[in-house]
C-alpha positions in Angstrom: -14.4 12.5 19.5 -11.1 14.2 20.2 -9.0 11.6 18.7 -11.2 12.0 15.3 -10.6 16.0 15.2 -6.9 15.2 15.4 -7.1 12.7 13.2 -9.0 15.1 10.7 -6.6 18.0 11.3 -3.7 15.5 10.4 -5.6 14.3 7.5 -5.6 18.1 5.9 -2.2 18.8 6.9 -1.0 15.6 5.2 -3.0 15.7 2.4 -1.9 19.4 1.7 1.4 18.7 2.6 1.8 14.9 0.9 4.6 15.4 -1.9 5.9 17.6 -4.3 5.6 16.2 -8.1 6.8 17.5 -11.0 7.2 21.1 -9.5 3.7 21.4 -7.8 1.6 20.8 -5.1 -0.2 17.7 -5.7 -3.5 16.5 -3.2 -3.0 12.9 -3.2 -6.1 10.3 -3.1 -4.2 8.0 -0.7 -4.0 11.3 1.9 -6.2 10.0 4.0 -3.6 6.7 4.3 -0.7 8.9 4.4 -1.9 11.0 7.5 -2.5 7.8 9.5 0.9 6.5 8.2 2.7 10.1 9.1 1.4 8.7 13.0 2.4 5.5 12.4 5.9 5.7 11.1 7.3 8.7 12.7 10.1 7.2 14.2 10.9 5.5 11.3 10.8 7.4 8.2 14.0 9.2 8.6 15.5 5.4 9.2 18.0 4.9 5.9 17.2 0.8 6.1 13.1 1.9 6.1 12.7 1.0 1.9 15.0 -2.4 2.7 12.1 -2.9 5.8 9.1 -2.4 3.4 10.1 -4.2 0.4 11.0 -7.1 2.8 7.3 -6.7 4.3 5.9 -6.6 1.1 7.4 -9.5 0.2 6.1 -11.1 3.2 2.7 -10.2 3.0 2.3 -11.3 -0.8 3.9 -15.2 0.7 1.3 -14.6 3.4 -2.1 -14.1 1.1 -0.1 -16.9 -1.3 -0.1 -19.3 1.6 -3.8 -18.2 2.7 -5.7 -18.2 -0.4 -4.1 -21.6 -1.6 -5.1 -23.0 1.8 -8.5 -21.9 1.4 -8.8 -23.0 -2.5 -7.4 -26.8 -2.1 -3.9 -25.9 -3.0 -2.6 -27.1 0.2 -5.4 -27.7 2.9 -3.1 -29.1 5.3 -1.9 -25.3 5.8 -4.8 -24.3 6.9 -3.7 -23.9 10.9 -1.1 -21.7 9.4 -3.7 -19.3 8.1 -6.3 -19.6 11.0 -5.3 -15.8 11.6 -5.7 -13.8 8.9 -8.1 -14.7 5.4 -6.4 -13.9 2.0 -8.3 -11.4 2.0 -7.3 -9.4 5.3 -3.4 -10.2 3.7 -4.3 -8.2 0.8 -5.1 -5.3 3.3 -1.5 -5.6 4.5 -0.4 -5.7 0.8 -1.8 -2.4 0.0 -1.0 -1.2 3.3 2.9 -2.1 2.2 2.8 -0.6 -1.0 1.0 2.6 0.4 4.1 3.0 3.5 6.6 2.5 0.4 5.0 4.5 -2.2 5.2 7.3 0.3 8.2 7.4 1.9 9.5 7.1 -2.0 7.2 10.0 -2.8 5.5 7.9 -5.8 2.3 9.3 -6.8 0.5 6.4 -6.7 -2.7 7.7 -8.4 -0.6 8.5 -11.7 1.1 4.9 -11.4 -2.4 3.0 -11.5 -3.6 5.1 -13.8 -0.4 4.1 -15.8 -1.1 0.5 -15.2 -4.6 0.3 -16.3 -4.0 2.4 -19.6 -0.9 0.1 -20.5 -3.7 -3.2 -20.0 -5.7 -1.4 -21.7 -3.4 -0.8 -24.8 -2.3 -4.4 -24.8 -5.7 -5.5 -25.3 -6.5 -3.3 -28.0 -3.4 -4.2 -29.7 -2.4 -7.8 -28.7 1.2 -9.0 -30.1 0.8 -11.8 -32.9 
């Protein structure tokens, strides 16, 4: 009970406090992943190497959930024992779990990016090159 009123007050403080962007406060929607990241990383966000770290992670994960899901689908079923841990879908946890730790520490509104995304697949299929 005591842990979850820390974590809550974290969560508010974090969430207030997530990032400047483009001259104003901003509440972010990943604040809730921020504030458990801000207990997470704190020994390691002031590292210079920590954006090296998580793009290697990343990159790791994504081979991970490769090497899962194609195990799973008939790709490769003799890989299977390397994949008895995790499904490809708990390595798509760590995937977004890599991109939210970057995204942060980078101060990337995240929100605005996918938003960004979707309306750029959006225009392509509207207006498909011939």
């Amino acid at each position: 009970m005591e842990e979850n009123k820390q974590f809550k007050a974290n969560l508010t403080s974090s969430a207030a406090n997530s990032k400047l962007h483009r001259g104003k406060r901003k509440r972010s929607s990943f604040g809730q992943y921020f504030a458990k990241l801000d207990q997470i990383d704190t020994d390691l966000k002031g590292s210079q190497e920590f954006g090296s770290f998580l793009i290697l992670n990343l990159v790791e994960e994504i081979g991970e959930m490769a090497r899962a899901y194609l195990a799973k689908h008939g790709r490769k079923p003799t890989n299977i024992a390397a994949q008895q841990d995790e499904t490809y879908e708990q390595e798509l946890g760590d995937i977004m779990v890599a991109i939210i730790r970057f995204a942060r520490i980078k101060n990337i509104d995240l929100h605005h990016r996918v938003m960004a995304s979707l309306n750029k697949i959006k225009r392509r299929k509207e207006h498909p090159k011939l």
